[in-house]
PDB file of N, CA, C, O and CB in Angstrom:
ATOM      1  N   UNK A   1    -221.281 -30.110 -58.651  1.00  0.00           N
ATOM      2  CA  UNK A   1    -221.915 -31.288 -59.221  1.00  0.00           C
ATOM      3  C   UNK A   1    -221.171 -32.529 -58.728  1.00  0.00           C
ATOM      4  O   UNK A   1    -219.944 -32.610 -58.785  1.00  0.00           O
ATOM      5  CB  UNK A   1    -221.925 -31.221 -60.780  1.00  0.00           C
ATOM      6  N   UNK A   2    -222.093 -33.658 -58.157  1.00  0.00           N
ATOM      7  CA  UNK A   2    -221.106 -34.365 -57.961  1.00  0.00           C
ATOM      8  C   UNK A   2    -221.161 -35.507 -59.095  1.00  0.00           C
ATOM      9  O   UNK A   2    -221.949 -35.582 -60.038  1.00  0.00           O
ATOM     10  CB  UNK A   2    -221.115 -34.795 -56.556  1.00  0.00           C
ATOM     11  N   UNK A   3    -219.894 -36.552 -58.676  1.00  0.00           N
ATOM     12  CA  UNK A   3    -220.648 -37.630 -60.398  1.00  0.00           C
ATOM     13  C   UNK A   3    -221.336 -38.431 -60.844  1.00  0.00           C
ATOM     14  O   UNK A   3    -221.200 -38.894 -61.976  1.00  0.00           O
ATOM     15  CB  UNK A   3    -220.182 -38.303 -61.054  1.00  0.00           C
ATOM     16  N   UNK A   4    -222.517 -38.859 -59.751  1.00  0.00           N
ATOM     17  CA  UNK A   4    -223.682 -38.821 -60.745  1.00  0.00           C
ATOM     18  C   UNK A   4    -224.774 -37.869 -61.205  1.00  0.00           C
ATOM     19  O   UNK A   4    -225.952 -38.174 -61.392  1.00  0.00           O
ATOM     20  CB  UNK A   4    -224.294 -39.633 -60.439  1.00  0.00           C
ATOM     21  N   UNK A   5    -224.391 -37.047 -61.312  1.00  0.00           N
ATOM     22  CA  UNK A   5    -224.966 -35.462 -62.139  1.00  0.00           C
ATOM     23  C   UNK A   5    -225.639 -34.921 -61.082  1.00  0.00           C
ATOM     24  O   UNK A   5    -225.944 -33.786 -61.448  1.00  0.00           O
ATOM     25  CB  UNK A   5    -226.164 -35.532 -63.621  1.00  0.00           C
ATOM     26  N   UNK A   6    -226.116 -35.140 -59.761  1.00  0.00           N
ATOM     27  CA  UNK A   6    -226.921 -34.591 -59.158  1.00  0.00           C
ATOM     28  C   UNK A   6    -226.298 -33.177 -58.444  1.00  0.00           C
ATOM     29  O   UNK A   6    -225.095 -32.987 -58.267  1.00  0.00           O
ATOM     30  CB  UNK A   6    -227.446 -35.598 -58.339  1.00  0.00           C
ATOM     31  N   UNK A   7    -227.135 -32.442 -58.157  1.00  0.00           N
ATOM     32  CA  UNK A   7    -226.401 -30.733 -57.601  1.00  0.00           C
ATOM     33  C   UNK A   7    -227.111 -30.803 -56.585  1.00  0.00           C
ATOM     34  O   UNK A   7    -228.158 -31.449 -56.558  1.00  0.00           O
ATOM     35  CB  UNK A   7    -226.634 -29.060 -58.512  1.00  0.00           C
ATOM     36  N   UNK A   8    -226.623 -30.116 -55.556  1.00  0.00           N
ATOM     37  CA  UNK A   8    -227.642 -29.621 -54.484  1.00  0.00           C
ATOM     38  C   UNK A   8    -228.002 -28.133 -54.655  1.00  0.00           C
ATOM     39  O   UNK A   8    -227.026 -27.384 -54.624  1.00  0.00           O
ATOM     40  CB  UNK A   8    -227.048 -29.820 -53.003  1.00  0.00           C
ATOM     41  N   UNK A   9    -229.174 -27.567 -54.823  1.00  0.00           N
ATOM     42  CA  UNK A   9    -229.750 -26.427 -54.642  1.00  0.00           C
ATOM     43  C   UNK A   9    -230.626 -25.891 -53.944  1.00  0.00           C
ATOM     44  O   UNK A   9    -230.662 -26.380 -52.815  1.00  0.00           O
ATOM     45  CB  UNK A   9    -230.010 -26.211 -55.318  1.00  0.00           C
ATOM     46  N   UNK A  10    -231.490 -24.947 -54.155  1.00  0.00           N
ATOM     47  CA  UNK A  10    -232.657 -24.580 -53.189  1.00  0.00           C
ATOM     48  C   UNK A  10    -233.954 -24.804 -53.951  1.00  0.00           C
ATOM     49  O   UNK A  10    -233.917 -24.665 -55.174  1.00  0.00           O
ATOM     50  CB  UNK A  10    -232.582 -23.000 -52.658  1.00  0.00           C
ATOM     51  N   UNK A  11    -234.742 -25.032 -53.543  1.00  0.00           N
ATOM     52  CA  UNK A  11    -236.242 -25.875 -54.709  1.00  0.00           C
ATOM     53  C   UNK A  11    -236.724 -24.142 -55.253  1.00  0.00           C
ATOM     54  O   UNK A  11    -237.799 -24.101 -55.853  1.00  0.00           O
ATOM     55  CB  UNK A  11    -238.277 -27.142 -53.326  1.00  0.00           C
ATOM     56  N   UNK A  12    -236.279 -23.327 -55.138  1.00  0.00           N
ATOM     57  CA  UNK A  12    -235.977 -21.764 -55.913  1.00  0.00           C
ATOM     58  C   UNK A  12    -235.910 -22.125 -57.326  1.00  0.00           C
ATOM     59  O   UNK A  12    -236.736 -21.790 -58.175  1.00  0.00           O
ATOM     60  CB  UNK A  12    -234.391 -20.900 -55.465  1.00  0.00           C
ATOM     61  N   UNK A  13    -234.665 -22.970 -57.549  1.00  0.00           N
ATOM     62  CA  UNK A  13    -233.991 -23.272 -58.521  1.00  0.00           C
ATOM     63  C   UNK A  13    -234.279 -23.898 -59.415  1.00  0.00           C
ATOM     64  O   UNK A  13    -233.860 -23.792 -60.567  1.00  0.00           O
ATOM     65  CB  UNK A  13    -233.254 -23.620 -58.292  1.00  0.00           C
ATOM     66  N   UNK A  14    -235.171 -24.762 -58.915  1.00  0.00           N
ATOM     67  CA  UNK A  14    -235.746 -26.312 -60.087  1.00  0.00           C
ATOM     68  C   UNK A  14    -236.504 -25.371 -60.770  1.00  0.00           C
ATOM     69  O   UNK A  14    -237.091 -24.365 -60.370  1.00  0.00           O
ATOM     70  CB  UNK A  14    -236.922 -27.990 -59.383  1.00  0.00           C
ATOM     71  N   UNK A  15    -236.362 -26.002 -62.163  1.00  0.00           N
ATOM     72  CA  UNK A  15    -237.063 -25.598 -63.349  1.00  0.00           C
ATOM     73  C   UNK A  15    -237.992 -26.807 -63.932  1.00  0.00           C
ATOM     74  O   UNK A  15    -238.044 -27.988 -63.589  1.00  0.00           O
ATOM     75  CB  UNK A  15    -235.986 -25.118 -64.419  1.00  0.00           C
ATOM     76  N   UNK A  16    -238.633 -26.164 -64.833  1.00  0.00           N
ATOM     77  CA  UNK A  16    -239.013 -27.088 -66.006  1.00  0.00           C
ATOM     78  C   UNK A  16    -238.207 -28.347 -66.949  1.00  0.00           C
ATOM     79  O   UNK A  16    -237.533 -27.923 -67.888  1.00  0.00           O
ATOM     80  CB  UNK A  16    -239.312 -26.173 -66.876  1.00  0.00           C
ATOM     81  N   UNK A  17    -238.249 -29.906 -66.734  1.00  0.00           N
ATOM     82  CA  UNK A  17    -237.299 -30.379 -67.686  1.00  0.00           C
ATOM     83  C   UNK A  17    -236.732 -31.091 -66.272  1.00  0.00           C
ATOM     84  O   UNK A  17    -236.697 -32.317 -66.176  1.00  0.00           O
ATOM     85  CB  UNK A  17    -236.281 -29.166 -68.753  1.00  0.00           C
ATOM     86  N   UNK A  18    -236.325 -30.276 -65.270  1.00  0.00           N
ATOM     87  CA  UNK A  18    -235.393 -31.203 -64.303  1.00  0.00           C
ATOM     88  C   UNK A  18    -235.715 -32.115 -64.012  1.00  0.00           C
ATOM     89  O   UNK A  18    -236.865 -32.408 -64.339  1.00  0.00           O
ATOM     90  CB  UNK A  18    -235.047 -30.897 -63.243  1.00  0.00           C
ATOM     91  N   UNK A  19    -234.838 -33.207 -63.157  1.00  0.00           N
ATOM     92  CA  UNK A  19    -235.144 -34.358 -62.458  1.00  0.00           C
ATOM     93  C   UNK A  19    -235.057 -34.345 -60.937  1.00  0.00           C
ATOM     94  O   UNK A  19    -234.087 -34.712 -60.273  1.00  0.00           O
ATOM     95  CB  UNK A  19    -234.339 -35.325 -62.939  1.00  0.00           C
ATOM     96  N   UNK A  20    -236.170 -33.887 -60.500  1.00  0.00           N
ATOM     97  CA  UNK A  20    -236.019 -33.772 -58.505  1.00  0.00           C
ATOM     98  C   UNK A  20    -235.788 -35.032 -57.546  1.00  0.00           C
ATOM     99  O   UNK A  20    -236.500 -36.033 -57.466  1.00  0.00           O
ATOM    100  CB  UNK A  20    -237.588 -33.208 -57.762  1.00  0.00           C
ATOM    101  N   UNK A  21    -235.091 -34.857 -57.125  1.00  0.00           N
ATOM    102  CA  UNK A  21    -235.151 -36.148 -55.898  1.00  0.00           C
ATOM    103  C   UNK A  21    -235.446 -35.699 -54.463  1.00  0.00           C
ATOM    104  O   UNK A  21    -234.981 -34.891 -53.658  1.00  0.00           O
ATOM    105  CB  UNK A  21    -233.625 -36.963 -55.740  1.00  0.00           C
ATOM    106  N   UNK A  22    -236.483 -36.644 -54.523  1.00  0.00           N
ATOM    107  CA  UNK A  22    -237.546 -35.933 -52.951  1.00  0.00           C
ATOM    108  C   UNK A  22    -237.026 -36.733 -51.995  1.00  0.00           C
ATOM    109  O   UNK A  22    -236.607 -37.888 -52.058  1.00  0.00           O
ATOM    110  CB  UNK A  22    -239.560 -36.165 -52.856  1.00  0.00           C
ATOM    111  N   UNK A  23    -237.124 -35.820 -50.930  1.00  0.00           N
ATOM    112  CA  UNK A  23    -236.336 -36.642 -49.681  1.00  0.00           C
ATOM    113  C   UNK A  23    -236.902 -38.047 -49.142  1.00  0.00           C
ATOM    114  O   UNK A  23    -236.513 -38.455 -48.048  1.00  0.00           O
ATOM    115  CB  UNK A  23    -236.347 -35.689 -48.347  1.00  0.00           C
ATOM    116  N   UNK A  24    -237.842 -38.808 -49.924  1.00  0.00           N
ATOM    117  CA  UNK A  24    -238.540 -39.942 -49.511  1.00  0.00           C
ATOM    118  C   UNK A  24    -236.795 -40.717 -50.668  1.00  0.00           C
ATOM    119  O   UNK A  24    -236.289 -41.821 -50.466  1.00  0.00           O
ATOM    120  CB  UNK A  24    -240.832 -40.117 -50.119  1.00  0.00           C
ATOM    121  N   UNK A  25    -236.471 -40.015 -51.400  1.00  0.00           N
ATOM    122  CA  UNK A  25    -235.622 -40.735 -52.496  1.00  0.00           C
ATOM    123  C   UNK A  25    -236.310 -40.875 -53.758  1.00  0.00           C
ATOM    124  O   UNK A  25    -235.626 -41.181 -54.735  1.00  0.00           O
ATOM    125  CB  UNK A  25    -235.207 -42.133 -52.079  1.00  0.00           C
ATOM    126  N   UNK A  26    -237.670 -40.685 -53.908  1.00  0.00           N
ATOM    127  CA  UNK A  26    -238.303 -40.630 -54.993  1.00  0.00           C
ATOM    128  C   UNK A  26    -237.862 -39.952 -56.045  1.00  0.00           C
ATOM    129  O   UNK A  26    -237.127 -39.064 -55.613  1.00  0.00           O
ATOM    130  CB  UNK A  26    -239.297 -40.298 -54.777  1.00  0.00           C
ATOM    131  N   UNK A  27    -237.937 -39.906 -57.343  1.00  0.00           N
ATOM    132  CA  UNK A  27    -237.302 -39.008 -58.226  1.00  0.00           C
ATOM    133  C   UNK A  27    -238.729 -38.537 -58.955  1.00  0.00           C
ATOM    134  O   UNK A  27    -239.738 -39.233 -59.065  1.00  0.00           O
ATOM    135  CB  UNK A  27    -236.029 -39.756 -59.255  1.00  0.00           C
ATOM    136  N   UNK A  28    -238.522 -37.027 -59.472  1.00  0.00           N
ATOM    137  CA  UNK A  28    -239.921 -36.247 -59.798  1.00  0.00           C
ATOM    138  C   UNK A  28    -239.222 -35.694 -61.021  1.00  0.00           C
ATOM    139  O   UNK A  28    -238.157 -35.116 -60.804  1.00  0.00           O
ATOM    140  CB  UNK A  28    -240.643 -34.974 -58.554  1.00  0.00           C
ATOM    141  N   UNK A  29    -239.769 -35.801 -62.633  1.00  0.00           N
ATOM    142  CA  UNK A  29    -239.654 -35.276 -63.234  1.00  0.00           C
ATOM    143  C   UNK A  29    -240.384 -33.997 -63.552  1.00  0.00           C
ATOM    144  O   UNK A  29    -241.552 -34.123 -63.920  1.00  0.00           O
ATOM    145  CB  UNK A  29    -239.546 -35.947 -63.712  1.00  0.00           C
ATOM    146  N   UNK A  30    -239.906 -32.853 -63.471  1.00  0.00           N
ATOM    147  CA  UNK A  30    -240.727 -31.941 -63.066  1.00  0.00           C
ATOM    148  C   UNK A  30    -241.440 -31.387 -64.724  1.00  0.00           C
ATOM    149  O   UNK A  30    -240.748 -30.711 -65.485  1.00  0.00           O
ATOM    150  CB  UNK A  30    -239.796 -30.761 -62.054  1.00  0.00           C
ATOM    151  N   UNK A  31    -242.304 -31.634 -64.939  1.00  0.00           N
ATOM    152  CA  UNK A  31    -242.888 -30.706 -66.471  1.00  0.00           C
ATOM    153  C   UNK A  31    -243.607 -29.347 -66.033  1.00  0.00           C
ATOM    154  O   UNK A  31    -243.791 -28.444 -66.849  1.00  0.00           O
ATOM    155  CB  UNK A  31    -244.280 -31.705 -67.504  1.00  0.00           C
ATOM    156  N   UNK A  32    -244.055 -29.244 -64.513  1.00  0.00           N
ATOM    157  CA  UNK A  32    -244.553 -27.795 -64.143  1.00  0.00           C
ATOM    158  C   UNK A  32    -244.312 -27.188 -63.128  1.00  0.00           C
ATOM    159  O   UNK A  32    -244.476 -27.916 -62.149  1.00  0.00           O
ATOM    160  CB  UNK A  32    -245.692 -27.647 -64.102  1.00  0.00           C
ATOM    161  N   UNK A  33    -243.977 -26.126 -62.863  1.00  0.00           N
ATOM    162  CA  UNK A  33    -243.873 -24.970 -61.516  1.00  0.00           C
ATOM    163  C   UNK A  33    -244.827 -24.073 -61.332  1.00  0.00           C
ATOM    164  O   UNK A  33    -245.365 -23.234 -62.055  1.00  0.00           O
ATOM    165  CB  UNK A  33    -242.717 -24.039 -61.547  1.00  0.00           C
ATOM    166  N   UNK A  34    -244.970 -24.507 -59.897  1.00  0.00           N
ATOM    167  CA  UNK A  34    -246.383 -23.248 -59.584  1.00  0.00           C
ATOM    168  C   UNK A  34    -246.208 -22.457 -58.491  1.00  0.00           C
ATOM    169  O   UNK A  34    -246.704 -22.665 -57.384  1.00  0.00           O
ATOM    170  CB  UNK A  34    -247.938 -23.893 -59.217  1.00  0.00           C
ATOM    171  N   UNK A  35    -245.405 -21.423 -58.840  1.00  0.00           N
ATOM    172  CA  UNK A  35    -245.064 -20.452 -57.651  1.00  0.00           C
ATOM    173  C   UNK A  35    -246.233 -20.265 -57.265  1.00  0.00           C
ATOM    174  O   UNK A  35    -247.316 -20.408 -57.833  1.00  0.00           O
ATOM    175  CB  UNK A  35    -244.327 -19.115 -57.883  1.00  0.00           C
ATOM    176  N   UNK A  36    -245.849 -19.819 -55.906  1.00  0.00           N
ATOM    177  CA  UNK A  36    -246.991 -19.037 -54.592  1.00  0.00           C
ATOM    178  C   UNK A  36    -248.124 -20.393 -54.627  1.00  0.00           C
ATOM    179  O   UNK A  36    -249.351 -20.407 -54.722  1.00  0.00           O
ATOM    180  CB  UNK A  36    -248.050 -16.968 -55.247  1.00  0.00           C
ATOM    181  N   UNK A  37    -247.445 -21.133 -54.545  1.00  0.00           N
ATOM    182  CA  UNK A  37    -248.858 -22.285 -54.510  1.00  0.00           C
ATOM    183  C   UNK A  37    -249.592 -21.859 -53.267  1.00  0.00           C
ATOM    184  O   UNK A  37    -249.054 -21.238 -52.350  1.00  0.00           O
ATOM    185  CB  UNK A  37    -248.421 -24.178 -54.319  1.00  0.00           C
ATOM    186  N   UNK A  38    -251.005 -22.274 -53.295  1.00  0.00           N
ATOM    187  CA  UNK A  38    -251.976 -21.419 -52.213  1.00  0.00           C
ATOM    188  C   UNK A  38    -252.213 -20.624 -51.764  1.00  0.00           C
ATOM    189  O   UNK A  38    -252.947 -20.583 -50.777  1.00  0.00           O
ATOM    190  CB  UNK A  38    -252.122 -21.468 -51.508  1.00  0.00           C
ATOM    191  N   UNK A  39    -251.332 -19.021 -52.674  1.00  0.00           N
ATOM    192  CA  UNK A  39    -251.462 -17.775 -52.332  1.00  0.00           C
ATOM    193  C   UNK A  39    -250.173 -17.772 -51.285  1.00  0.00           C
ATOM    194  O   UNK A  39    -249.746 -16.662 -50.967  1.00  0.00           O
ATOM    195  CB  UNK A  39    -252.993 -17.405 -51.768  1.00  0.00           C
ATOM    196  N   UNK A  40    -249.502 -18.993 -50.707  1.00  0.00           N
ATOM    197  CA  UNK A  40    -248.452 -18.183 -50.306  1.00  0.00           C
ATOM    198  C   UNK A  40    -246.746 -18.533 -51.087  1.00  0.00           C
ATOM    199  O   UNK A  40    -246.178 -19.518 -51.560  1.00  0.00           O
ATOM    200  CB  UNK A  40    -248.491 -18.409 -48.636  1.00  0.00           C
ATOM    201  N   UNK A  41    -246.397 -16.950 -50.841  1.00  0.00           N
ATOM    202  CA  UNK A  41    -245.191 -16.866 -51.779  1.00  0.00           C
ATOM    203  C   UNK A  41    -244.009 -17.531 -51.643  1.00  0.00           C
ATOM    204  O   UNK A  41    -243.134 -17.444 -52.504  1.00  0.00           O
ATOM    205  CB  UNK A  41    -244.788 -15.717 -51.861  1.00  0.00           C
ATOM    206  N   UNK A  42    -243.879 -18.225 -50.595  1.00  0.00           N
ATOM    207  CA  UNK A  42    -242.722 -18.618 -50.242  1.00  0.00           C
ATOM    208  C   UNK A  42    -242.626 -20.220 -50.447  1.00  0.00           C
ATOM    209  O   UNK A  42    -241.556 -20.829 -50.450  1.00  0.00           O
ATOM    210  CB  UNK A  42    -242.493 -18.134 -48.873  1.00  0.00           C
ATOM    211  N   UNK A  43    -244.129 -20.922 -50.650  1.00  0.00           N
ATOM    212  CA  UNK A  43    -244.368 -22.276 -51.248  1.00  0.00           C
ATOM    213  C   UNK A  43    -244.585 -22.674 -52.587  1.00  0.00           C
ATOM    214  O   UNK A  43    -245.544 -22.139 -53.142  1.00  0.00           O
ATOM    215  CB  UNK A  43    -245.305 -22.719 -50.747  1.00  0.00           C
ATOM    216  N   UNK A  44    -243.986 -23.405 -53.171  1.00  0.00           N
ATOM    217  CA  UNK A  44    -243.972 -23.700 -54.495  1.00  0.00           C
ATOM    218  C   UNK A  44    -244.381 -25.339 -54.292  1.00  0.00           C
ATOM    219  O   UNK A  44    -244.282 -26.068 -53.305  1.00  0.00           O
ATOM    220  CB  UNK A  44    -242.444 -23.295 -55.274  1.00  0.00           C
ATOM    221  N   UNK A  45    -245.039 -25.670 -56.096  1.00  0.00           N
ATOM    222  CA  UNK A  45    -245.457 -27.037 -55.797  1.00  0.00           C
ATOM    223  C   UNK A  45    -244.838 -27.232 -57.487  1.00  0.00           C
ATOM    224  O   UNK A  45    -244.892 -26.364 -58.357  1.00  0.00           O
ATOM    225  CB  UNK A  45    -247.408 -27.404 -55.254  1.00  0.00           C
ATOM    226  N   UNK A  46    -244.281 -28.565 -57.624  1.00  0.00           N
ATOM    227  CA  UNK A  46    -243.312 -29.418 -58.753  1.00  0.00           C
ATOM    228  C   UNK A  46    -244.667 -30.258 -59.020  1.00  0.00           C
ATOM    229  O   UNK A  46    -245.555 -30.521 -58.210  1.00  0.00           O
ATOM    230  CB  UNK A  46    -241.609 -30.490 -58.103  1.00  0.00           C
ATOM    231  N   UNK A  47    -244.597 -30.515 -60.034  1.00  0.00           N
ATOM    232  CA  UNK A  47    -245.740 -31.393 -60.705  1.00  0.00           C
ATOM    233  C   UNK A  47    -245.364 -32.118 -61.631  1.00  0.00           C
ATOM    234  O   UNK A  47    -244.622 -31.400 -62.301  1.00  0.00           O
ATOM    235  CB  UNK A  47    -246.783 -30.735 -61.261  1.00  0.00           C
ATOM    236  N   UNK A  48    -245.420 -33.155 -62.112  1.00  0.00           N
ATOM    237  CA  UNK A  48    -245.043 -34.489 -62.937  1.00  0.00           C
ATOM    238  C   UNK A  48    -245.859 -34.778 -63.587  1.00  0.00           C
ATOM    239  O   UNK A  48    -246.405 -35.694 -62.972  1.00  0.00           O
ATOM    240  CB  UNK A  48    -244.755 -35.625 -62.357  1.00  0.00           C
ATOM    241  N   UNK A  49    -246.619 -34.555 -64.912  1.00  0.00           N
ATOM    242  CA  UNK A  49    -247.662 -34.653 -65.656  1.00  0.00           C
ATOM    243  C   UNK A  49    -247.085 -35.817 -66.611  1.00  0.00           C
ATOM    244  O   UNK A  49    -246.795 -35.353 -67.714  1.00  0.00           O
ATOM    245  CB  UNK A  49    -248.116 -33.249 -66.302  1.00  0.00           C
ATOM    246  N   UNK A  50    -246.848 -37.140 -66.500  1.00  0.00           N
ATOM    247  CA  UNK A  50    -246.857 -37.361 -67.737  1.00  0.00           C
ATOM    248  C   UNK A  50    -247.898 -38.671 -68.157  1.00  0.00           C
ATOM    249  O   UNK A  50    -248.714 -38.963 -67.282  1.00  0.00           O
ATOM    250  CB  UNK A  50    -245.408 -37.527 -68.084  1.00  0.00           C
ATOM    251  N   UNK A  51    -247.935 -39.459 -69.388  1.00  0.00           N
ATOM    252  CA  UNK A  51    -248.565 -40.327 -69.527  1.00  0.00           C
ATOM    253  C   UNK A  51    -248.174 -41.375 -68.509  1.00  0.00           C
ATOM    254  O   UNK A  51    -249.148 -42.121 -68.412  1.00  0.00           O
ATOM    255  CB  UNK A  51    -248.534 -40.595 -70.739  1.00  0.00           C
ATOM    256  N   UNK A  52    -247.587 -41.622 -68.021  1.00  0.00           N
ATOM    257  CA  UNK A  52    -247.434 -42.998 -66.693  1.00  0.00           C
ATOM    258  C   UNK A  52    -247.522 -42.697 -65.496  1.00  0.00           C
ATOM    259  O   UNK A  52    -247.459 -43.609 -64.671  1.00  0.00           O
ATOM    260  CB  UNK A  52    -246.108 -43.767 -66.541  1.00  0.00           C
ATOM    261  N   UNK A  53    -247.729 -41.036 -64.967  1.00  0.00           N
ATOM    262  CA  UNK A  53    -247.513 -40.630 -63.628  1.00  0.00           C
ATOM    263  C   UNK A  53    -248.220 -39.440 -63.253  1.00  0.00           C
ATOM    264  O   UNK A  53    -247.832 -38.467 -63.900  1.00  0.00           O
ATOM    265  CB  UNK A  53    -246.167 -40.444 -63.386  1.00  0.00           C
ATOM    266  N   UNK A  54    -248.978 -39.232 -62.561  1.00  0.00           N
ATOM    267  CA  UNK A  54    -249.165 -37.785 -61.937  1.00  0.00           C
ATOM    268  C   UNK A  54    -249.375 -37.741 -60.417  1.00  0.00           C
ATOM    269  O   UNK A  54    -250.217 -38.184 -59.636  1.00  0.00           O
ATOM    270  CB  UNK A  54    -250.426 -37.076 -62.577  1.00  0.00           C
ATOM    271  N   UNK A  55    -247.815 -36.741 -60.300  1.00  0.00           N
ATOM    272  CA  UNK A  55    -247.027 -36.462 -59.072  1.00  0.00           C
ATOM    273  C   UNK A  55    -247.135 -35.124 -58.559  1.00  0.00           C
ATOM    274  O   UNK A  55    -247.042 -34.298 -59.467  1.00  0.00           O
ATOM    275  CB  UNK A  55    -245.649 -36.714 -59.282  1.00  0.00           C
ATOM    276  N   UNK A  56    -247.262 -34.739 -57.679  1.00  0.00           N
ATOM    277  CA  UNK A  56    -246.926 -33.268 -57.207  1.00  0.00           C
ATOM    278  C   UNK A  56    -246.517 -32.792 -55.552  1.00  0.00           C
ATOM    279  O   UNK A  56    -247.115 -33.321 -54.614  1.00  0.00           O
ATOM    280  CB  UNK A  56    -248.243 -32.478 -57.576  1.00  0.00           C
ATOM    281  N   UNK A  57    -245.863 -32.154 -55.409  1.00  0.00           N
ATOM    282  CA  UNK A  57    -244.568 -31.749 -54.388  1.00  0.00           C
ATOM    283  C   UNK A  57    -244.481 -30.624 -53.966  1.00  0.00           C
ATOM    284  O   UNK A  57    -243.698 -29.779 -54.400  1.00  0.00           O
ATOM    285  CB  UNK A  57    -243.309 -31.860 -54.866  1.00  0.00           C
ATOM    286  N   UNK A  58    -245.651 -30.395 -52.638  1.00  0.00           N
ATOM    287  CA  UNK A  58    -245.056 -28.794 -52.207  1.00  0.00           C
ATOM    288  C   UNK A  58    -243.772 -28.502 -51.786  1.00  0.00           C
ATOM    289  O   UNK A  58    -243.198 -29.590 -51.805  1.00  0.00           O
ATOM    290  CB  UNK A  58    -245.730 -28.219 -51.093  1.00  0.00           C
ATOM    291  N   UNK A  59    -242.808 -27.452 -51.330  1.00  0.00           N
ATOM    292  CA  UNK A  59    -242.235 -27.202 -50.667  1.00  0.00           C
ATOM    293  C   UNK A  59    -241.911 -25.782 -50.274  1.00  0.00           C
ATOM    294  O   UNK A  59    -242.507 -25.037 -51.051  1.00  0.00           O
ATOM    295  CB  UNK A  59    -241.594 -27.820 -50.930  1.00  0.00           C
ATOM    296  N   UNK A  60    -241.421 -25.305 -49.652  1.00  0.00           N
ATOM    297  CA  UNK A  60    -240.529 -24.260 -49.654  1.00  0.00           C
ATOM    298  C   UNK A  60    -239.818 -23.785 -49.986  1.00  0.00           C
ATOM    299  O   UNK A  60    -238.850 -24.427 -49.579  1.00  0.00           O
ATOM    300  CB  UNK A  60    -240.205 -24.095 -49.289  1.00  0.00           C
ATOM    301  N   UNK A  61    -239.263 -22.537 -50.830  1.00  0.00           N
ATOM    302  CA  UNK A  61    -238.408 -22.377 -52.017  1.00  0.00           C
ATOM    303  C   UNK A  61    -236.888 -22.164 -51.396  1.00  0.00           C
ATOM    304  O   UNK A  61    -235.871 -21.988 -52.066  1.00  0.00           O
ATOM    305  CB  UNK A  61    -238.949 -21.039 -52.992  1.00  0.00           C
ATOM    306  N   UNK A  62    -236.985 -22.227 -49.848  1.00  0.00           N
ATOM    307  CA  UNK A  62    -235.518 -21.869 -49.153  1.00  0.00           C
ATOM    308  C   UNK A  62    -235.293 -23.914 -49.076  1.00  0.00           C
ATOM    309  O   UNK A  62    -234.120 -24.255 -48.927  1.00  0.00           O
ATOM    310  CB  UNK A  62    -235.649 -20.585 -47.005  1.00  0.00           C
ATOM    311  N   UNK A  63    -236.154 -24.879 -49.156  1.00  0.00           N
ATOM    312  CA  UNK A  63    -235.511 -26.572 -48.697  1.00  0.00           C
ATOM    313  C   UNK A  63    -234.870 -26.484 -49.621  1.00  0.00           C
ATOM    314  O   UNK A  63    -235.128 -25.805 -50.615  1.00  0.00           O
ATOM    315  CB  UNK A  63    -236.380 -28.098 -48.600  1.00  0.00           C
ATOM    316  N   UNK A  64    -233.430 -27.523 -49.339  1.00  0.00           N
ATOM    317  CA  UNK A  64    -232.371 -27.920 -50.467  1.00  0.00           C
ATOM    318  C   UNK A  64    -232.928 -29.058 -51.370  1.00  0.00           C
ATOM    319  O   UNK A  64    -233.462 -30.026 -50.829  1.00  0.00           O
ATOM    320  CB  UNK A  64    -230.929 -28.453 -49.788  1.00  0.00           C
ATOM    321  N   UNK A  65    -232.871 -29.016 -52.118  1.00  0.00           N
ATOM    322  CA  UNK A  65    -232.702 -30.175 -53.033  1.00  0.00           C
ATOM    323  C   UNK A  65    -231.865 -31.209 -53.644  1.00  0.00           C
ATOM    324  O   UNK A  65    -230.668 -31.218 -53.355  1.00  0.00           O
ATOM    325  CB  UNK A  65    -232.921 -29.889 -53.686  1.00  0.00           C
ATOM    326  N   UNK A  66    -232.224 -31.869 -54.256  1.00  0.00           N
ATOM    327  CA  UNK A  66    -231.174 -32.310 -55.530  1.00  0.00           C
ATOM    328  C   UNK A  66    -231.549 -32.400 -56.683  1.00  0.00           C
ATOM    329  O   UNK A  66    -232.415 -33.260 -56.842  1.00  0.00           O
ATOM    330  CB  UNK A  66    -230.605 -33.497 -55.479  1.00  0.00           C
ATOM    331  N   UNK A  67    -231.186 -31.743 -57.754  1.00  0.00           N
ATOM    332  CA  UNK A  67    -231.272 -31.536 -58.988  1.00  0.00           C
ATOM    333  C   UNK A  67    -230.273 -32.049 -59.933  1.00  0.00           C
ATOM    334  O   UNK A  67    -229.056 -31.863 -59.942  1.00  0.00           O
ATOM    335  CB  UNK A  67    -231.379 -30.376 -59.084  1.00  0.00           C
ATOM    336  N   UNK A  68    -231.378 -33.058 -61.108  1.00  0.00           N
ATOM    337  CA  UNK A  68    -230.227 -33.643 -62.287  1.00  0.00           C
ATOM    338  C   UNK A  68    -231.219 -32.925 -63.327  1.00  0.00           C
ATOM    339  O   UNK A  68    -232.447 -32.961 -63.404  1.00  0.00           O
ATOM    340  CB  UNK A  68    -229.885 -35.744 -62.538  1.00  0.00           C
ATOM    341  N   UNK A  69    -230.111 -32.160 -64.213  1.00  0.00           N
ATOM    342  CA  UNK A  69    -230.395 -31.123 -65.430  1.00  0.00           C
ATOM    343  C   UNK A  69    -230.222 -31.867 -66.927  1.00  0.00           C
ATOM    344  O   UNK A  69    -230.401 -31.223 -67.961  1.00  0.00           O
ATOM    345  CB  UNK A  69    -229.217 -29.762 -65.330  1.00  0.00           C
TER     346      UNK A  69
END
């Protein structure tokens, strides 16, 4: 962890609740995960449902991330 809370992981990892930072620098609060997005298993898509925003983020579950928990 470094100190401003952010971790680097694999987008495997992000859960529900986290705070993603997309390599544009954007930050994605994630409220949903949708493994195998499009039938394939190895792509996942982060989704941001809330009243001020709706966001969503394919990737690959091997790209690194950054994750604040």
């Amino acid at each position: 962890m470094t100190d401003d809370g952010w971790v680097s992981s694999t987008a495997a990892d992000v859960q529900a609740g986290d705070l993603l930072r997309l390599g544009t620098g954007n930050e994605l609060t994630v409220t949903r995960v949708k493994p195998s997005f499009l039938g394939v298993d190895d792509l996942i898509c982060f989704v941001e449902d809330t009243d001020d925003r709706w966001l969503a983020q394919a990737m690959w579950v091997t790209t690194e991330v950054e994750i604040r928990r």
